[in-house]
N, C-alpha and C positions, 0 to 999 in steps of 0.2 A: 355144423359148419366145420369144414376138416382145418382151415385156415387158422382158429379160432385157438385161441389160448388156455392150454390147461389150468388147472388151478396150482395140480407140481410144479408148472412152469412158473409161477408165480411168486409159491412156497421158495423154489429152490435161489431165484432172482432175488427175492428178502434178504434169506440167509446170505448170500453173498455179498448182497451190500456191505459199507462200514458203519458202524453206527451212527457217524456224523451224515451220511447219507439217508439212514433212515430215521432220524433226528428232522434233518430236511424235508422229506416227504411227510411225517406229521404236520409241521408247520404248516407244510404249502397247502395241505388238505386237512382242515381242522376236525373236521370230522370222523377222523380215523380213531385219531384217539379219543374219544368222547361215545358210549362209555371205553374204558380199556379194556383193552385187548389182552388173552389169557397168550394169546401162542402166534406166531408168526401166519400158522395158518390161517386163524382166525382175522387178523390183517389182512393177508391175503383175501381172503371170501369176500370182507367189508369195502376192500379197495373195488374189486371187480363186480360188485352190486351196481345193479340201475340206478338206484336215487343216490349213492357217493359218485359214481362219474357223473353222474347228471349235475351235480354238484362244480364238482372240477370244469365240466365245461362250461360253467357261467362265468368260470375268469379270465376264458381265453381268447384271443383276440381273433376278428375273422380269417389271419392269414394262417395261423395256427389251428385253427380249424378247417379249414383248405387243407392245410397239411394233413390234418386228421385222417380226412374224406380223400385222399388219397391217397393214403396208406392202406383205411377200408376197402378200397373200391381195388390198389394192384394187390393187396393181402391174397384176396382170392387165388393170386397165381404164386406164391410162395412167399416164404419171407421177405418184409421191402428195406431196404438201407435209403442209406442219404446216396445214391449214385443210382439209383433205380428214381429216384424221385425230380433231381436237378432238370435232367431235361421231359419229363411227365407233368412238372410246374412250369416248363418256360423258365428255368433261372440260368436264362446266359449269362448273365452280367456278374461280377463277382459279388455284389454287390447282394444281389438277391440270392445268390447260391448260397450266401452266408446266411442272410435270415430262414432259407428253409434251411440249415441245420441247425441253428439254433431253434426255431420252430422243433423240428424231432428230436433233439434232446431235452426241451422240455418236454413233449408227451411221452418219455422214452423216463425221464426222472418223477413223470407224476405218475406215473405206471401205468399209463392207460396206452403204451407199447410196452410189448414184452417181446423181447429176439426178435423184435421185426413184423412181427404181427399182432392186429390190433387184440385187447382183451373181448371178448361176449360183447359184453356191455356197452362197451363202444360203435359197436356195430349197431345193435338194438337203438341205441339212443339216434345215432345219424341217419337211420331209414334202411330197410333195405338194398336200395340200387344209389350208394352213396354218388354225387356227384352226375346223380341219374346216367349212372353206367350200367349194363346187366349184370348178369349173374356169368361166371365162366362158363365155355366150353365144358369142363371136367365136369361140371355138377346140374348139364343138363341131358337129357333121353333123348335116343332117334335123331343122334347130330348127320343131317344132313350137307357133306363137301362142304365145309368152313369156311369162309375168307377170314383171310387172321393177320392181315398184314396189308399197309398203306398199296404198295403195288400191285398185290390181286386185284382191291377194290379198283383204284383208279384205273386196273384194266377192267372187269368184270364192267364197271359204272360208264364207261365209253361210251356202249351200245344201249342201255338202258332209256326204258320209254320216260318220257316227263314226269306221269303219274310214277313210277318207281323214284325217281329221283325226289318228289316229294314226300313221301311215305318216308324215305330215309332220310332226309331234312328234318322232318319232325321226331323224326325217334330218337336220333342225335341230339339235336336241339333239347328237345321234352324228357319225360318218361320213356325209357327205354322199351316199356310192354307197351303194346296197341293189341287192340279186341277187333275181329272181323266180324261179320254181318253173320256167320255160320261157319259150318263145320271146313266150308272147302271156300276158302280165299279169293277174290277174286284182282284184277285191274294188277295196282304197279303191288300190293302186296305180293301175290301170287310171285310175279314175275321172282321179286326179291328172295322168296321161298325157292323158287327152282336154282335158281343161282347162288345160292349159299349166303347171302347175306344173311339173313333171318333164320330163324328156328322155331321151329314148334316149340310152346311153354304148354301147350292147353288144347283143349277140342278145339276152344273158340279165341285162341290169345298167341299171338307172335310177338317175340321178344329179339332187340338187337343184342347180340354176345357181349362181353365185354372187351376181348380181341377184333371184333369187327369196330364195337364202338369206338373203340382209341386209333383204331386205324383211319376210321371215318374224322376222325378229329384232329390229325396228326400228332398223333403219339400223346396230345397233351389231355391230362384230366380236367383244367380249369380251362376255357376260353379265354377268361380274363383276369389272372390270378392277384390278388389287392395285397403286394406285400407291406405297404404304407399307411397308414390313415388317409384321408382327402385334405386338401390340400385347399386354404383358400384366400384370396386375397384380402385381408378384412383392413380396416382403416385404420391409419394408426393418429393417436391424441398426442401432443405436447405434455411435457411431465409437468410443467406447471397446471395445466388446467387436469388431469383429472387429481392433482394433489387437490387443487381449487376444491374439486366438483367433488370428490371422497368427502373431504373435509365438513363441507356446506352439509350433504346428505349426513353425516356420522352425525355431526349438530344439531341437526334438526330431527332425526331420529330420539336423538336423548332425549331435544327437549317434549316432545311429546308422548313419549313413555314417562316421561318426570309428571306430565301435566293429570297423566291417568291414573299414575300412583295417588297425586297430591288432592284432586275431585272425589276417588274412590275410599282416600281416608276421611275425608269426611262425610262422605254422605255414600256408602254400598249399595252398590246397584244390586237389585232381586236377582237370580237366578232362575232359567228356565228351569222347570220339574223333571227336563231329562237330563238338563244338566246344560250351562251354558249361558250367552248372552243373548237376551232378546230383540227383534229385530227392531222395536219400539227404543228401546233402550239403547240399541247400535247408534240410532241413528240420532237421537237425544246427543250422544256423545259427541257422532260426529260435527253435529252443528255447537257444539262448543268447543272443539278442537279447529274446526271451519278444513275442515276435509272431506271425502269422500266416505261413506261406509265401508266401501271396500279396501280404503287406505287403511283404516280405522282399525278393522279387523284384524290386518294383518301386524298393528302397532299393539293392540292387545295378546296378539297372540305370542308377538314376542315378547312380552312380559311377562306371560307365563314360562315361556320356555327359560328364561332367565330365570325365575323362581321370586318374581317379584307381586306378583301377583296370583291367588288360588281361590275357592270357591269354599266359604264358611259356612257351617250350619250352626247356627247359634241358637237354635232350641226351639224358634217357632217359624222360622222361615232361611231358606238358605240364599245367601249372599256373595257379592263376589267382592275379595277385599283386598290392600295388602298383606303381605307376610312379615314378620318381624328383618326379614332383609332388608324387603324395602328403605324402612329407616336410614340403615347403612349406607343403603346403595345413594340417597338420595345428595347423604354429605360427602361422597366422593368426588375423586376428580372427574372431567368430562370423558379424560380416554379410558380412565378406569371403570367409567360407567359403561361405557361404551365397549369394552371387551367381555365386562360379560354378558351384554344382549347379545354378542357375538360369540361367545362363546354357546351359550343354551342355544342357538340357533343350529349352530351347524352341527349340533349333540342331538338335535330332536329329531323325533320322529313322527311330529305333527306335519300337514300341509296345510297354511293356513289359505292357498288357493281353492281348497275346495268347499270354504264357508260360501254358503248360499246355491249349491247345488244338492240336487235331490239324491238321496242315496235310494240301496236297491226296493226298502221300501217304499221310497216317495217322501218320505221325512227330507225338513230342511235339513240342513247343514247347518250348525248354529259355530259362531265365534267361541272359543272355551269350552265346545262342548265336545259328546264321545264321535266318533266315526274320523275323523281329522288325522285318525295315524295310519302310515305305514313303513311296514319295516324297511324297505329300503331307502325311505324320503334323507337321514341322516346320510348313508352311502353315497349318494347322488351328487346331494352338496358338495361333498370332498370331490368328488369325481370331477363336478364341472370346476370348481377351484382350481382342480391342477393339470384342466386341460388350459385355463385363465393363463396360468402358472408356465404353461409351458410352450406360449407364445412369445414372443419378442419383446419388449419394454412399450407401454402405448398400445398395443395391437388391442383393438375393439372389434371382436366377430361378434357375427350376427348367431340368434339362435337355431336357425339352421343347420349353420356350422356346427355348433359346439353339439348339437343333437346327431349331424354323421359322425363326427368323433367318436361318442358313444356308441355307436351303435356300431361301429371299429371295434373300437374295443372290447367290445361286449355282446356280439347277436343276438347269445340267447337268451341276455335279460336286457334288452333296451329298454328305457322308459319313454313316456309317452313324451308328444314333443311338446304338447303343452306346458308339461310339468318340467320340463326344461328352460323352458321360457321363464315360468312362475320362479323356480330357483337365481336367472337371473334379475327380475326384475326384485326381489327380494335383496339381493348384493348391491345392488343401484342402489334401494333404499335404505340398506343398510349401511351404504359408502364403503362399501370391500370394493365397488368397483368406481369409478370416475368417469361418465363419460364413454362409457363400455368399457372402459380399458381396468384391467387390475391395479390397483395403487398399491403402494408398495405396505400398510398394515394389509391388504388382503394377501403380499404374498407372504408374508411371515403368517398370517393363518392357513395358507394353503399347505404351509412347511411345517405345519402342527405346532407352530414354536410356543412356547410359555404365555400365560396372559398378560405377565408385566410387558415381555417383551412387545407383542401388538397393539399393547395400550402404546407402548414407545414409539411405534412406529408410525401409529396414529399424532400421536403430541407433535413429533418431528413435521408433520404437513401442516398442525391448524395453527392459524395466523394467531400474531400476540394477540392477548386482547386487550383492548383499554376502558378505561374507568372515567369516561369524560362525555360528556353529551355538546352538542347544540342545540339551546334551548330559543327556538322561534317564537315571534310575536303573536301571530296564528293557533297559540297552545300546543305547538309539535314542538317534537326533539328527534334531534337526526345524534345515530349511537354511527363516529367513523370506524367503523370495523368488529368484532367479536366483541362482545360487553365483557367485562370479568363476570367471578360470578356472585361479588358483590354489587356489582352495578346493573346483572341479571334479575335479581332477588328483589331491588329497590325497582324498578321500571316495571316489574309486573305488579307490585304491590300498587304503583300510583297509579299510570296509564295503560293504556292500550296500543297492541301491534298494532299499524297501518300498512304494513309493508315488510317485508325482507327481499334481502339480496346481497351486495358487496356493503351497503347499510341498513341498519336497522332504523324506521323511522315508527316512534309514536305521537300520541295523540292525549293530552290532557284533556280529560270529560270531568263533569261534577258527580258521575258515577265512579269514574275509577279513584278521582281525590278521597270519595266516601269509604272507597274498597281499604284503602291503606288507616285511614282513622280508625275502620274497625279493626285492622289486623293491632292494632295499639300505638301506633305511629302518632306522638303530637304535632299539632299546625306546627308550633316554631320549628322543631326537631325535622319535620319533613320538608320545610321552606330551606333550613341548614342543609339538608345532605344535599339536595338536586342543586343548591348555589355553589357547593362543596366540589360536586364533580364537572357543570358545566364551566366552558369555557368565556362564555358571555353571562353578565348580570341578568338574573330572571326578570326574564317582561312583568309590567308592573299586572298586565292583566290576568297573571298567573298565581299571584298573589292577592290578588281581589278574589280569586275561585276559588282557593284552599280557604281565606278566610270565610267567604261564604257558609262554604260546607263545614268549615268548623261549629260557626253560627249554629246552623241546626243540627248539625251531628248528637244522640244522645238526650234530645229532646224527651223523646219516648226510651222506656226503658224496660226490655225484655230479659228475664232469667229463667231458670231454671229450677223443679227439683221435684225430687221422686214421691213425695206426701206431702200433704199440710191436717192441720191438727184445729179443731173449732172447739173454740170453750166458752161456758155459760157466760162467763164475764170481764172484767178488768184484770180483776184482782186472780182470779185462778191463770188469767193470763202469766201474768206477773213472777205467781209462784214459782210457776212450768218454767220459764226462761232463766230466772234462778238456780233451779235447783242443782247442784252439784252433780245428783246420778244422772242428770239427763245432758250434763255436758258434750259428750260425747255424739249428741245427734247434732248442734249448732243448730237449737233452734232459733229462729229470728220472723222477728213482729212484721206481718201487714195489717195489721188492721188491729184495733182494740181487739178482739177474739177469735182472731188468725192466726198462727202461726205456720211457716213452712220448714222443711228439712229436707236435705240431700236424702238421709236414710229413705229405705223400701219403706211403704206401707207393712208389711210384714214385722223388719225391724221395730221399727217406732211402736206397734204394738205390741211384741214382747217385753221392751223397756218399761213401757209402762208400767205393764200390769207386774212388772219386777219391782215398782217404787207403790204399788198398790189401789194404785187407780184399776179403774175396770173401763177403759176403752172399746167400742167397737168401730168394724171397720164399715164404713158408708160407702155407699156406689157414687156414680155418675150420676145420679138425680137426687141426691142426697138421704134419700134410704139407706139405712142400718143393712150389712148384710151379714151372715152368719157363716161361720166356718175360719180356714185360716188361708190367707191371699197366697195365690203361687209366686213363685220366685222364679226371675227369668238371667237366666244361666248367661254371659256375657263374658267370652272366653278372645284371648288373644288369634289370630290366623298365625299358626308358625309356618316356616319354611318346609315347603314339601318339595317332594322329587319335581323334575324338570317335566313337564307332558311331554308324555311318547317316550321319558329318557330310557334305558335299557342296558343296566350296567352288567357284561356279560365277561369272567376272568377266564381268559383260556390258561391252558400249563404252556410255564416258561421252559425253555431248554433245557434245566437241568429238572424238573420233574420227565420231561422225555425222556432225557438223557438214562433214569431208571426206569420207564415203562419199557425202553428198548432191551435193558437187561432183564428185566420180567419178561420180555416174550420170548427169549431167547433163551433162557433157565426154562419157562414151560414150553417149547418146541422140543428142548430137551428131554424132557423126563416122560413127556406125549411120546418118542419115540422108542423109548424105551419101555412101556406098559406091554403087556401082553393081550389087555382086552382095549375094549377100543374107550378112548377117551370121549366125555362129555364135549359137544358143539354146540354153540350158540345159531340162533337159527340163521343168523346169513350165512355161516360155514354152512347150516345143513340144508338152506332153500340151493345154493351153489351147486355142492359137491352134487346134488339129486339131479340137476339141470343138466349139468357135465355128464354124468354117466347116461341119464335122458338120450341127450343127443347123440352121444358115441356108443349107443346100446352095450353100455358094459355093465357089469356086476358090481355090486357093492355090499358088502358088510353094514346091516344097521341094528341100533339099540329100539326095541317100541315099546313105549308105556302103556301095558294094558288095561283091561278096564277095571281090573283089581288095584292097581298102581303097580302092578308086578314087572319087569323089565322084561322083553322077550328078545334074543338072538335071532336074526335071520339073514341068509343071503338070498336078497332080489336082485332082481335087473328093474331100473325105473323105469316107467315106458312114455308117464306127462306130470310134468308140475304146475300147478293151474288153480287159483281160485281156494290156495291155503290147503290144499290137500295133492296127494302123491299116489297113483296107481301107478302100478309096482308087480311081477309075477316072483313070485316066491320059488327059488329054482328046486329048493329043495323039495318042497311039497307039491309041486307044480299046479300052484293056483295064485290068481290071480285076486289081489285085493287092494285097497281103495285106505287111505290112511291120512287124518289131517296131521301137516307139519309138525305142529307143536306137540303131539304126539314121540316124536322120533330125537331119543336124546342124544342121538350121536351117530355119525356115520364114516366111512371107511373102506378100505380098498376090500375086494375080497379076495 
């Protein structure tokens, strides 16, 4: 490609920089520096490589990629400025003439322009016929009388039969190449051939030029060049109501992550065997939470990514439990609770949308389990945030919207629009949004701010709470407004929800009065607190139910413990529970020749036989059995990392700031050597391509099969598939050579 960018030209564009510029360009492309670079050249080669631009152009927006594809596409006819481009984009307006130079001064600062014309790579990555414009004049054979200019054609197109006039509709329009039936053209093709519009590419292939094609288009390369995002009307909410509607949603979010914590510390749910929650078990949960499974899932899974929840293996079956955070988390305040399930959310890199879909095996998708990440899911979030972010006060778009957005700003890695959707309906239930609309804690997380600061923003919207019921004749209590979260604590312990919304209304059962006697709550003490906070004297029939249930509360009475101990009689009973060395087990009497203990079976019998008795240990059918009982290993769940999290440190400025004097000390003393310096293989897959293409000679190092270094100047002729045929000019033969092979290469 004659158009196409040296690698000197690249080399030499570095060196000129100022360091704070190439300081800059690390940043913006993190992957330059990662590993580091010995020499400027070797930046160079890694800038100009297919997968680091391929890279760079995932951050660039469609009009800057317009810009790109039209630098590619007039490159071909010499180097392009911003005054070859202004009217080739249609930027009359001053307005747009600015964005396409700011447009090529970013691709001009991320190096993927160099003096005006595009690098290799750039070309490679946009396609061939960028803009689906041909190839030039200059770089085709057997150019047949040209049209090269708007007034040939529209004279030349005057007379021109219909079928002609179609053929060049579609060439324009489409793919510049079109394929004929055979060697010799017939109908409005032909025509087009005699008349210079077309060109032979092929025995069987006509191609429109790239000067007829811009001619046929009036000068411009975009039809319809998008220098905006889109633009939509979306509704907008009252800041009271999505403060309301955040609020409601953040509240209710806690409290049902609280309720998963507080069911899962006591009683852990099994774990599937690949890992995760079963769909028996999802759905157990959900009808005790009285939501959806698929609510369900998504509220567990934000537990995990909070770090409040993880998957134990305690020695004979693995479990899903809390983590020693949990505890913490669960005495915090509401907004403090509430910012870090928003925090682990928008950090993860799980999608818990995709539980209950099949993956490429056909396996489920399980809640907590593996398949659930991807890398981009954390990016996304931020993304739709601060497109949220960067509407108006209230504006609720729809997911449509916020998906052209993206797909704006982003071509060549859109995400799917479902997964767009699922990121907002996640914010809805998370209360980052109200409503559709951004509340004002979602924009302090869209603006990265600190987590006290989001919990603050959150506190600032949710209504006071109070500590007062209306206790009805009917056994309900109406809570007017947020309960605290001592009057939280007391109303789940006695009754049951009936309802939520702007109130909370429950429901006295002689189940839930039961529920609170066994958390340890006395009748008087629980008749005192709920007379304590309501505003009306307790109906009397409220008081006839707690006393009921007091009545038979504790009638039967069930414990606990890990062995019991059977002896011949009264009296060796007697001893045993006496005895000083055996204080330490707490043994204690059911029966004239029973005794039970907390201690393992294990324990209890090395005690003994330490005070000299000779114990053995009995099964389940009261057989003696033989040997020594295992011990089961019951360990804490600590805090693990966040699912999907992915803590990755890139270098700060001032480690750049010396990589940059590093490349610049070794671009130095490289020029100065008399043999040729060692190249890492993207300087040496480049440099091989470059001279490839412009049939030139090169100096290279080869590692023989002795490990011996060998000197030669070839000319390269393809690099292809990890290896490099090459003629050796000196010996004038021709040989075949894999990359990794070649420690260095060089002008010759």
């Amino acid at each position: 490609m004659s158009s196409a960018v040296r690698l000197a030209d690249v080399v030499a564009t570095l060196a000129g920089l100022p360091d704070a510029e190439l300081v800059r360009l690390l940043r913006e492309r993190p992957d330059l520096p990662v590993p580091a670079p010995a020499t400027l050249t070797a930046l160079a080669a890694r800038a100009c490589s297919r997968p680091s631009v391929e890279r760079a152009l995932a951050t660039l927006d469609q009009h800057t990629l317009e810009v790109a594809e039209a630098v590619c596409a007039l490159g071909a006819l010499g180097p392009v400025t911003v005054a070859d481009l202004l009217p080739a984009m249609g930027a009359d307006e001053p307005d747009h003439a600015r964005l396409v130079e700011v447009a090529y001064d970013d691709l001009d600062r991320l190096l993927l322009v160099v003096g005006g014309r595009p690098v290799v790579a750039l070309h490679e990555a946009l396609g061939p016929y960028p803009v689906r414009l041909g190839p030039a004049l200059a770089s085709l054979e057997d150019v047949h009388d040209p049209v090269v200019t708007a007034e040939q054609l529209h004279a030349v197109m005057a007379d021109a039969p219909p079928a002609a006039v179609r053929v060049l509709e579609a060439l324009t329009s489409g793919t510049p190449v079109g394929v004929t039936g055979g060697p010799e053209p017939t109908g409005g093709t032909r025509w087009l051939l005699d008349h210079g519009v077309l060109q032979r590419l092929g025995a069987t292939q006509v191609v429109l030029p790239l000067e007829t094609g811009l001619a046929a288009r009036g000068g411009r390369t975009h039809p319809s060049p998008h220098p905006r995002p889109p633009q939509a009307t979306a509704p907008t909410r009252p800041d009271a109501v999505v403060a309301a509607e955040s609020a409601r949603a953040a509240e209710e979010v806690v409290r049902l992550v609280g309720l998963v914590v507080r069911q899962w510390s006591l009683d852990p749910v099994p774990a599937l065997r690949g890992g995760g929650l079963g769909v028996r078990e999802l759905r157990r949960l959900a009808a005790d939470l009285d939501a959806s499974p698929e609510h369900v899932a998504t509220v567990v899974e934000l537990a995990a990514m909070a770090g409040l929840v993880a998957p134990d293996d305690d020695g004979e079956r693995a479990v899903l439990a809390p983590t020693s955070l949990a505890a913490d988390w669960t005495e915090d305040e509401l907004a403090d609770r509430w910012a870090l399930l928003v925090e682990g959310w928008v950090t993860s890199a799980r999608m818990p949308w995709l539980v209950g879909t099949r993956d490429e095996r056909g396996g489920l998708r399980a809640a907590l389990g593996p398949g659930l990440e991807r890398g981009w899911a954390a990016r996304l979030r931020r993304r739709v945030l601060s497109i949220l972010a960067s509407l108006p006060a209230g504006a609720a778009p729809g997911a449509e919207h916020v998906h052209a957005v993206l797909r704006w700003q982003a071509p060549r890695v859109t995400p799917p629009a479902a997964s767009v959707a699922a990121v907002l309906a996640e914010a809805e239930l998370l209360g980052l949004t109200g409503a559709g609309a951004l509340s004002s804690a979602g924009r302090a997380v869209a603006s990265a701010e600190a987590p006290v600061d989001v919990a603050a923003a959150l506190a600032a919207d949710l209504p006071e709470p109070v500590n007062e019921i209306l206790v009805q004749g009917d056994l309900t209590a109406v809570v007017p407004g947020r309960p605290s979260a001592e009057l939280s604590e007391l109303l789940d312990q006695v009754a049951d929800v009936e309802s939520r919304g702007a109130a909370l209304t429950v429901r006295f059962t002689a189940e839930s009065v039961r529920r609170s006697l066994d958390a340890g709550l006395e009748p008087a003490v629980l008749l005192d607190r709920l007379a304590a906070a309501s505003r009306t004297p307790l109906p009397q029939a409220l008081e006839y139910l707690v006393g009921d249930a007091a009545r038979r509360h504790g009638q039967l009475r069930v414990g606990g413990a890990a062995s019991y101990l059977r002896t011949p009689d009264e009296a060796t009973t007697r001893a045993l529970v006496t005895d000083p060395r055996l204080a330490a087990l707490s043994l204690r009497e059911l029966a004239p020749t029973v005794l039970v203990t907390v201690a393992s079976p294990g324990e209890l019998l090395e005690t003994l036989r330490g005070t000299g008795a000779s114990p053995v240990l009995e099964g389940p059918a009261g057989a003696a059995l033989g040997g020594r009982p295992g011990r089961r290993a019951v360990r804490a769940v600590p805090r693990v990392r966040r699912a999907g999290e992915v803590h990755v440190q890139g270098p700060d400025d001032v480690h750049l700031e010396r990589l940059v004097g590093r490349m610049r000390a070794g671009q130095e003393r490289a020029a100065q050597r008399d043999d040729l310096p060692a190249t890492d293989p993207v300087h040496t897959v480049a440099a091989l391509r470059e001279a490839a293409d412009g049939g030139n000679a090169v100096r290279v190092v080869v590692i023989g099969a002795s490990g011996k270094p060998e000197r030669r100047r070839v000319r390269p002729l393809s690099v292809e598939g990890g290896r490099v045929r090459m003629r050796d000019l000196d010996r004038e033969a021709e040989l075949v050579v894999a990359v990794h092979r070649i420690s260095a290469v060089g002008d010759a």
